[in-house]
Structures are given as C-alpha cells and as structure tokens.
N, CA, C and O atoms as a printed pandas DataFrame, in Angstrom:
     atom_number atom_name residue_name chain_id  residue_number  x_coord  y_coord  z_coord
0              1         N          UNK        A               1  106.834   86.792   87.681
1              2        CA          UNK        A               1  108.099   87.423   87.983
2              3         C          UNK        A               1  109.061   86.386   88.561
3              4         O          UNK        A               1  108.900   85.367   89.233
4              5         N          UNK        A               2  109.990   86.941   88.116
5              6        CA          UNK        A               2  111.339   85.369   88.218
6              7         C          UNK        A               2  112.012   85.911   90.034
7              8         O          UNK        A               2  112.665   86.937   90.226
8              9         N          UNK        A               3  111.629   84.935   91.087
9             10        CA          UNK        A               3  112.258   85.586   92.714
10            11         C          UNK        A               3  113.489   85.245   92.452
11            12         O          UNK        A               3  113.737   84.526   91.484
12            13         N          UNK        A               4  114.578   85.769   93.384
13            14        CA          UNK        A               4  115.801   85.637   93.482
14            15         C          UNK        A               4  116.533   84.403   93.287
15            16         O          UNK        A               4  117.557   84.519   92.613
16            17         N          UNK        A               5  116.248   83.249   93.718
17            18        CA          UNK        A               5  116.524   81.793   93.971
18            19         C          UNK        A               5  115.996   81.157   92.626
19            20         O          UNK        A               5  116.622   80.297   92.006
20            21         N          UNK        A               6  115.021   81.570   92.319
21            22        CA          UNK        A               6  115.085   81.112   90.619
22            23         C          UNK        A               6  116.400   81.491   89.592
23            24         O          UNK        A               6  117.180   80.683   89.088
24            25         N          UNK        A               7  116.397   82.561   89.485
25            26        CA          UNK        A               7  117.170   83.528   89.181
26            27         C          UNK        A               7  118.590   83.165   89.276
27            28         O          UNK        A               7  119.444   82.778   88.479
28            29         N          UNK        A               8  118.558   83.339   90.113
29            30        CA          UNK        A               8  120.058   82.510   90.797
30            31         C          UNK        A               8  120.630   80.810   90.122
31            32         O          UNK        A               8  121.648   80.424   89.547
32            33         N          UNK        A               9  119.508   80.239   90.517
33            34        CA          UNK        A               9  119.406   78.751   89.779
34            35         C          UNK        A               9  119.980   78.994   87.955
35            36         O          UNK        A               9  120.972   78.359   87.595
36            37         N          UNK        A              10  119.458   79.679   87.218
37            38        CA          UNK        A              10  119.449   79.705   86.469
38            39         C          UNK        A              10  120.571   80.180   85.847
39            40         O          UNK        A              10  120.933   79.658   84.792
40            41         N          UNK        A              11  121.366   81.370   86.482
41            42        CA          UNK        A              11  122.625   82.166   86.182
42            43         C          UNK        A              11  123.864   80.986   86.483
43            44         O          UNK        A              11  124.888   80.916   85.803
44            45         N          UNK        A              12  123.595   80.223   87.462
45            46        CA          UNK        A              12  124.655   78.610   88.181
46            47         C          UNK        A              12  124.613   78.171   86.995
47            48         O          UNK        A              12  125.632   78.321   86.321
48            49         N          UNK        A              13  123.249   77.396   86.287
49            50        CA          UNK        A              13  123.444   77.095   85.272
50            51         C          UNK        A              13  123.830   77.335   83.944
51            52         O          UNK        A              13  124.230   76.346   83.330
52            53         N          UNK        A              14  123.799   78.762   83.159
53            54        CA          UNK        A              14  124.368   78.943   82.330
54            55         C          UNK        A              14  125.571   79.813   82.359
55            56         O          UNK        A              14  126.069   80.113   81.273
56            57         N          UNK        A              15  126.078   80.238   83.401
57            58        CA          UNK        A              15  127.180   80.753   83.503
58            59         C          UNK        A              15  128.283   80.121   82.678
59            60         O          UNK        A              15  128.271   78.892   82.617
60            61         N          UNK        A              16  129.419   80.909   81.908
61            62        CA          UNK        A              16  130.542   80.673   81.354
62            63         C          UNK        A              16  131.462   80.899   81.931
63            64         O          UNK        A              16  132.404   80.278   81.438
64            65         N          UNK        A              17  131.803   81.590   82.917
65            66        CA          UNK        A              17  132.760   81.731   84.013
66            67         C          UNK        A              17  131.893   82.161   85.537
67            68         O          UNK        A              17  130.775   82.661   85.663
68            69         N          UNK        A              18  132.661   81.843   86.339
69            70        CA          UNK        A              18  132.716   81.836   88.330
70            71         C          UNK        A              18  131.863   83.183   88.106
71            72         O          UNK        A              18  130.710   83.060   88.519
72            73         N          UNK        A              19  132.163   84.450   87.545
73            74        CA          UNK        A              19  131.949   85.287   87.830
74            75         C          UNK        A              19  130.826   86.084   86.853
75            76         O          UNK        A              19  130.822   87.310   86.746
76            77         N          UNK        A              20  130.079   85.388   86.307
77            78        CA          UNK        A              20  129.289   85.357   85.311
78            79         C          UNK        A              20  128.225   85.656   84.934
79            80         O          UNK        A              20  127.526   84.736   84.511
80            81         N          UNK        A              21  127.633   87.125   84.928
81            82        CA          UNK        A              21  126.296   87.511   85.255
82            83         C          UNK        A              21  125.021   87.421   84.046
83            84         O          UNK        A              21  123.880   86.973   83.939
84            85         N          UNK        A              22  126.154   88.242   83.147
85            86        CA          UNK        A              22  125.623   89.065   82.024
86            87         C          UNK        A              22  125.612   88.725   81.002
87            88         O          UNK        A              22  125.189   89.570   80.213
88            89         N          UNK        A              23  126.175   86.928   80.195
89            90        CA          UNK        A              23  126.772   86.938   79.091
90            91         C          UNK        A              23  125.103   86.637   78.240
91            92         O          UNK        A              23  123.966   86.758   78.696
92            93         N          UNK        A              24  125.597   86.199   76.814
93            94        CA          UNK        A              24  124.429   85.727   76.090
94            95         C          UNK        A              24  123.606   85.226   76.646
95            96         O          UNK        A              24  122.416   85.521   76.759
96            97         N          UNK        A              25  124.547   83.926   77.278
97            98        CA          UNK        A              25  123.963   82.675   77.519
98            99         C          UNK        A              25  122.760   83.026   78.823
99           100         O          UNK        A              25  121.567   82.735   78.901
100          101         N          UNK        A              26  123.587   83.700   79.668
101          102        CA          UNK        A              26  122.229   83.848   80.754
102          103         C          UNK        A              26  121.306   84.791   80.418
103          104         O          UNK        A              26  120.117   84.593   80.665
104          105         N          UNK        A              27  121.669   85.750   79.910
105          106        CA          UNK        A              27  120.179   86.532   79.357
106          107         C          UNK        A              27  119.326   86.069   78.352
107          108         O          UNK        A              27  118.197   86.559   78.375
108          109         N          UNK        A              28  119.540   85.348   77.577
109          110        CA          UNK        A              28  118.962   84.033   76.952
110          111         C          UNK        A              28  118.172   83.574   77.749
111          112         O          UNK        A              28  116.968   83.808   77.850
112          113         N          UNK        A              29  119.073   82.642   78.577
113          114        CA          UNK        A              29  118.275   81.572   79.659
114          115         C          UNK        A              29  116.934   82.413   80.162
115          116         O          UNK        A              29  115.785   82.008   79.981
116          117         N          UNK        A              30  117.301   83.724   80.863
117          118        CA          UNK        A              30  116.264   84.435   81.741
118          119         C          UNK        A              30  115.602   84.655   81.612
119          120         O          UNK        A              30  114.807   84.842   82.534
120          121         N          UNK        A              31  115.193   84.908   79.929
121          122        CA          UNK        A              31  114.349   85.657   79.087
122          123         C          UNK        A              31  113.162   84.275   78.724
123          124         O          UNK        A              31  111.935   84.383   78.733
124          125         N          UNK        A              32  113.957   83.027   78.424
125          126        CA          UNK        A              32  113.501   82.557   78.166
126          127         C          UNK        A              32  112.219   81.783   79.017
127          128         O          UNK        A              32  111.173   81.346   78.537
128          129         N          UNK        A              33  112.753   81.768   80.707
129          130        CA          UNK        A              33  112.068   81.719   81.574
130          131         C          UNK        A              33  110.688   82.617   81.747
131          132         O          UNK        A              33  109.619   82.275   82.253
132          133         N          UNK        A              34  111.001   83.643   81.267
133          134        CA          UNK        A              34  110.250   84.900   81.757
134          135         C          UNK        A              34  109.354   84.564   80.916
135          136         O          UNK        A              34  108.202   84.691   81.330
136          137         N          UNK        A              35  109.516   84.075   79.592
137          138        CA          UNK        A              35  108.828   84.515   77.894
138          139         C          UNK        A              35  107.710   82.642   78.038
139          140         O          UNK        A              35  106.556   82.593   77.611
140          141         N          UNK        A              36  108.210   81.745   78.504
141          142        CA          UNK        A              36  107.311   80.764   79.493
142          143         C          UNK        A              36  106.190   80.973   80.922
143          144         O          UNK        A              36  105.173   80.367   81.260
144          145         N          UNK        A              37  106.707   81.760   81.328
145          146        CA          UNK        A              37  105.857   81.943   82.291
146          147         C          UNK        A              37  105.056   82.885   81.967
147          148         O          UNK        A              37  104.052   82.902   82.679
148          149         N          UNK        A              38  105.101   83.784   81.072
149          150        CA          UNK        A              38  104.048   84.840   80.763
150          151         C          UNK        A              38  102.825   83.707   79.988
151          152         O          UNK        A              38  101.682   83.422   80.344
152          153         N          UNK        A              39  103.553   83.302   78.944
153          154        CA          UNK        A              39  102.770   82.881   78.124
154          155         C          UNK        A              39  101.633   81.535   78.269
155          156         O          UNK        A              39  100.569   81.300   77.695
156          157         N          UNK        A              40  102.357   80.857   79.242
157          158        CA          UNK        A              40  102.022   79.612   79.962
158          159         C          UNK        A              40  100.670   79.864   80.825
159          160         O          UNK        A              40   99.590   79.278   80.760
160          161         N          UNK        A              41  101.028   80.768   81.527
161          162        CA          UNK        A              41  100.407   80.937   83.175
162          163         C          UNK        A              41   99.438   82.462   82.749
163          164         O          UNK        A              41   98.216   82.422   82.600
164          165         N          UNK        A              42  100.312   83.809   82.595
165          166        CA          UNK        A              42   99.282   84.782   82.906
166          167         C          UNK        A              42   98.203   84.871   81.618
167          168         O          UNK        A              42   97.022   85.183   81.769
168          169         N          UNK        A              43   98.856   84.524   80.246
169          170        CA          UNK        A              43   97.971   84.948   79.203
170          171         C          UNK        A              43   96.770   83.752   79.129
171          172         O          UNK        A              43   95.713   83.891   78.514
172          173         N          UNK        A              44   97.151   82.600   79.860
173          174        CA          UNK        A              44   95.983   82.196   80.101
174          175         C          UNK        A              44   95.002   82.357   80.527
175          176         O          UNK        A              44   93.944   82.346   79.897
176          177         N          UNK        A              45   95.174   82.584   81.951
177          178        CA          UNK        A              45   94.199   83.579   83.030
178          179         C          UNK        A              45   93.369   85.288   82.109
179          180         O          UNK        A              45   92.191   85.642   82.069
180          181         N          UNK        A              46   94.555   85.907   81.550
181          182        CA          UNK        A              46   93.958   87.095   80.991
182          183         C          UNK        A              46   93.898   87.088   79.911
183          184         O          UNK        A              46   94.575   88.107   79.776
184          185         N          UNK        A              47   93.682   86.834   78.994
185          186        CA          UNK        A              47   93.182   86.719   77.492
186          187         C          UNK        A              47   93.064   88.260   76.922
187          188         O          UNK        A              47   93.208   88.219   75.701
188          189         N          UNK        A              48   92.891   89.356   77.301
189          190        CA          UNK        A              48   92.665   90.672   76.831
190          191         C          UNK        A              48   93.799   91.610   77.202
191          192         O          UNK        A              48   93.914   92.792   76.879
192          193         N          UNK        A              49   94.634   90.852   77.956
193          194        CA          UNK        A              49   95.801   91.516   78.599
194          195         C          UNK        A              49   96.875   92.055   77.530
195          196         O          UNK        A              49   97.899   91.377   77.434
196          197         N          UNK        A              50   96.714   93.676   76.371
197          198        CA          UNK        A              50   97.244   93.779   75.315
198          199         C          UNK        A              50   98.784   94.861   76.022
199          200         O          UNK        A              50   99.767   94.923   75.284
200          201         N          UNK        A              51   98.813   95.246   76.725
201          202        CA          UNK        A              51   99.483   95.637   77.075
202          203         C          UNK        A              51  100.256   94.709   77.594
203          204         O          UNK        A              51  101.107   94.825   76.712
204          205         N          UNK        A              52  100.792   93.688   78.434
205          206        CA          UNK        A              52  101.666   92.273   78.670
206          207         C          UNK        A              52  102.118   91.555   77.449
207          208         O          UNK        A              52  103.098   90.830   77.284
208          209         N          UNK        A              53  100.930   92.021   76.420
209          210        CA          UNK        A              53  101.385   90.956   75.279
210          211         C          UNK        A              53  102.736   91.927   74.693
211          212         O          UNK        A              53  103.892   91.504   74.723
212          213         N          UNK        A              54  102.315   93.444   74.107
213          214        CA          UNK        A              54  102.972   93.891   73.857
214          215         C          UNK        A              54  105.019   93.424   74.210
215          216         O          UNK        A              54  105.919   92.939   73.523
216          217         N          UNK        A              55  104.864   94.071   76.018
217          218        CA          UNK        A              55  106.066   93.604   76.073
218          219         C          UNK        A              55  106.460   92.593   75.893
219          220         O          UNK        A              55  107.658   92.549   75.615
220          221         N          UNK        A              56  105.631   91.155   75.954
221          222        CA          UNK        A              56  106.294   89.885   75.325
222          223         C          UNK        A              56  106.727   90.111   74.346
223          224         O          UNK        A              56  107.947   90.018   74.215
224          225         N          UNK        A              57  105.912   90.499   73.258
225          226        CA          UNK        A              57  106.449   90.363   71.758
226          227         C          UNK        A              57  108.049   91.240   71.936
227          228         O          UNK        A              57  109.042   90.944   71.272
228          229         N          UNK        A              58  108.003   92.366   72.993
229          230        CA          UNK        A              58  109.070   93.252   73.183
230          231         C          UNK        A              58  110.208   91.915   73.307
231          232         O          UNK        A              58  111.103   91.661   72.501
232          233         N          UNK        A              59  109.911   91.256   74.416
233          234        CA          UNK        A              59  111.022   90.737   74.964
234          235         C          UNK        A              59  111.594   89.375   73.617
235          236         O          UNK        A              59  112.748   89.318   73.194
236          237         N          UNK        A              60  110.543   88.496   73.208
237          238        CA          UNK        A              60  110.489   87.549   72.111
238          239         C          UNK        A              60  111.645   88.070   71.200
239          240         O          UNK        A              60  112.716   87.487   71.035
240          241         N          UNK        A              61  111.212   89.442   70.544
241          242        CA          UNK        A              61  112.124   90.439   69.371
242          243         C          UNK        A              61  114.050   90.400   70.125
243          244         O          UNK        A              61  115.063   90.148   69.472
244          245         N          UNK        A              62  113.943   90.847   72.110
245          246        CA          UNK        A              62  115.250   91.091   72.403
246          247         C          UNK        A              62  116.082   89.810   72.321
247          248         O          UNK        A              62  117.293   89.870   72.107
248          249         N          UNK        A              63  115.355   88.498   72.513
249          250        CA          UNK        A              63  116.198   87.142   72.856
250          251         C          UNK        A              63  116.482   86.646   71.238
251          252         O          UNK        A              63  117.475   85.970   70.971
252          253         N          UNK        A              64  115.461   87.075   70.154
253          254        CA          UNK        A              64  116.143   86.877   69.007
254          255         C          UNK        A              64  116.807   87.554   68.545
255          256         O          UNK        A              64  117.155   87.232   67.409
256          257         N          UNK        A              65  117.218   88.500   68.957
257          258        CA          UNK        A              65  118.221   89.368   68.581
258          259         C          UNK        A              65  119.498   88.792   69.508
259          260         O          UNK        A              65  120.320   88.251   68.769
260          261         N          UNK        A              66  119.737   88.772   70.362
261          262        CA          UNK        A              66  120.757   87.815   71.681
262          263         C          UNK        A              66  121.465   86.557   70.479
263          264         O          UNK        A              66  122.574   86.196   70.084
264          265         N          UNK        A              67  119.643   86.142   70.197
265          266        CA          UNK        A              67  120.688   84.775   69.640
266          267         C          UNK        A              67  121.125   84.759   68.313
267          268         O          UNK        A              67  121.799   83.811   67.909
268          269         N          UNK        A              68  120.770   85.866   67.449
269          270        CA          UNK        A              68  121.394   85.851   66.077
270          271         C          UNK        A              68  123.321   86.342   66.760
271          272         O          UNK        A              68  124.390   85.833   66.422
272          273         N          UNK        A              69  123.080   87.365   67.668
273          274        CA          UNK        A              69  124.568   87.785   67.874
274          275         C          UNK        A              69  125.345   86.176   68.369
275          276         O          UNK        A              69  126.365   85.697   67.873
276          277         N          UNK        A              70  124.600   85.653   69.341
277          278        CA          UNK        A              70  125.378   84.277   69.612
278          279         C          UNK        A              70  125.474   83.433   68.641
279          280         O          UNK        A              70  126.538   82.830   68.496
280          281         N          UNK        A              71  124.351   83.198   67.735
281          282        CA          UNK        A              71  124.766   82.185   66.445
282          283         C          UNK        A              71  126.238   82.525   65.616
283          284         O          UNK        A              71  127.156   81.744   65.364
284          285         N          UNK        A              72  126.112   83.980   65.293
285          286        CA          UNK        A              72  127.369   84.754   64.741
286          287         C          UNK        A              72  128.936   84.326   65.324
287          288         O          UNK        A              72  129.812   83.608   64.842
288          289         N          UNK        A              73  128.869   84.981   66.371
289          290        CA          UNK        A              73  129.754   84.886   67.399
290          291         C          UNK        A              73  130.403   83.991   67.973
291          292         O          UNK        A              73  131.603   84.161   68.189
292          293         N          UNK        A              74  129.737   82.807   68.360
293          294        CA          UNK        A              74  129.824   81.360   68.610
294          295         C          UNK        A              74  128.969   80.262   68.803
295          296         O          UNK        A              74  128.413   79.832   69.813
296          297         N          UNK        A              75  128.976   79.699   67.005
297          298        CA          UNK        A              75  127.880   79.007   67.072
298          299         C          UNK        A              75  127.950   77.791   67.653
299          300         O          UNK        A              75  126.837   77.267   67.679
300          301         N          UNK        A              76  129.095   76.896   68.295
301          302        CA          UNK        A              76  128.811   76.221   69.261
302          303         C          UNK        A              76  127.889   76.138   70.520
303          304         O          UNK        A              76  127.128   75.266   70.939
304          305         N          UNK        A              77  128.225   77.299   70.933
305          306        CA          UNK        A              77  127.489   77.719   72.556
306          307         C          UNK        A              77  126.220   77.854   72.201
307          308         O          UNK        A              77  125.296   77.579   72.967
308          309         N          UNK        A              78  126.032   78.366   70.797
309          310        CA          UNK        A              78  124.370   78.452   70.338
310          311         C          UNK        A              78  123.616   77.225   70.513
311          312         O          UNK        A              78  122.709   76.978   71.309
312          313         N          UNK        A              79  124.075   76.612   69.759
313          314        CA          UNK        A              79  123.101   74.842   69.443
314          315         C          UNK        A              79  123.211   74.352   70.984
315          316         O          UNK        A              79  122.350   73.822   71.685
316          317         N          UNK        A              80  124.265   74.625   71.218
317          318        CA          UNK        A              80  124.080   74.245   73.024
318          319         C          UNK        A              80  122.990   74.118   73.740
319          320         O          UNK        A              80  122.339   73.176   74.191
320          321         N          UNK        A              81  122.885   76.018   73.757
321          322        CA          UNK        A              81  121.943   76.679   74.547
322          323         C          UNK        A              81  120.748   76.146   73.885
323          324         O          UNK        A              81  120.230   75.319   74.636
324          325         N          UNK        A              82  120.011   76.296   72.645
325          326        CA          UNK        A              82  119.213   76.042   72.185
326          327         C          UNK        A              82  118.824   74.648   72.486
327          328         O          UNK        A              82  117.720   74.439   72.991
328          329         N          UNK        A              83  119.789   73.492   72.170
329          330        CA          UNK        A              83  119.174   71.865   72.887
330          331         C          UNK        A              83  118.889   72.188   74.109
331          332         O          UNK        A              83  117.929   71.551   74.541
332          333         N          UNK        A              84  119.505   73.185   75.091
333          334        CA          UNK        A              84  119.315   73.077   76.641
334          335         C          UNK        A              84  118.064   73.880   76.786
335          336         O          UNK        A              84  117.575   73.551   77.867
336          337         N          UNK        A              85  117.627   74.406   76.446
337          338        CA          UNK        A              85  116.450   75.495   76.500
338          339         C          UNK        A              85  115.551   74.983   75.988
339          340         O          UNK        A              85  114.463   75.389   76.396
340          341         N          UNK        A              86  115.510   73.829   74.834
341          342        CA          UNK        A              86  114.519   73.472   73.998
342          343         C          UNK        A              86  113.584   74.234   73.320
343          344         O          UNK        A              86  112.405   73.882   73.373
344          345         N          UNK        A              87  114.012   75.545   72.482
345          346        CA          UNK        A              87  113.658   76.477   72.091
346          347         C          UNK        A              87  112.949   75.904   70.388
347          348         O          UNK        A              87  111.808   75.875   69.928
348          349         N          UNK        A              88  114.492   75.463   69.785
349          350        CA          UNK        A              88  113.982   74.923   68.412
350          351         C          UNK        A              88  113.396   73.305   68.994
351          352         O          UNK        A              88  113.816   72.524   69.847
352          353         N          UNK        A              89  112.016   73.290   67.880
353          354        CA          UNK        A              89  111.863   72.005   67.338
354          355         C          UNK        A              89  112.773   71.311   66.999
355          356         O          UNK        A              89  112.556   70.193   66.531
C-alpha cells in the first residue's frame, strides 16, 4: 500500500499544474507504483494469492486504458510519461 509521503512524492512529480491531483499523468504514475509493488514484493511471498492477482490484472486493464486515452489525446505527454516510468522496452 502506497503511505501518504509516497504518494505525495509522486503527485510533485507528475503533476501538470500547482493544483494537480487527478490528471492522466498521475494516475498513471500511481498505478504504476502500486502494479510494482504488488508484483515485485507480495506475489512473491504469496504465490497462490488469486484473488490480489485478480485485481492486478483489474488495475494492469485500468492504466492501459489511461494510456490509450493519453496516447490519443496527447501523445507528447505519453512518450514522456512512458520514458519516465520505464514502462515500454
């Protein structure tokens, strides 16, 4: 689970404006955090854990959906995010 000060760190960084909670870019970022640390850390430890996997695959499906609308929308900020995230190969 992502604590506040992570969280925070992360919204500083992809924010597009001062006031900037909600856009692509940070729910991207957050997800992407989240979709690392599951996969990294707990599915290691639990290997049978089908219910966690589930919502990964849940969450995996919401951030590619995020980024087809951002590729669309503005594919600058895309390739951005994507070199900064290191998502694509």
């Amino acid at each position: 689970m992502l604590n506040k000060e992570k969280k925070k760190k992360i919204v500083e960084t992809f924010k597009t404006h001062p006031t900037d909670t909600g856009s692509p870019n940070v729910q991207i970022a957050i997800m992407t955090n989240r979709i690392n640390q599951l996969s990294e850390g707990h599915f290691k430890k639990n290997t049978k854990d089908f219910a966690s996997r589930r919502g990964l695959l849940r969450l995996v499906s919401k951030r590619r959906r995020l980024l087809n609308y951002l590729k669309k929308s503005n594919p600058k900020s895309y390739s951005m995010l994507i070199d900064k995230l290191e998502i694509r190969k």
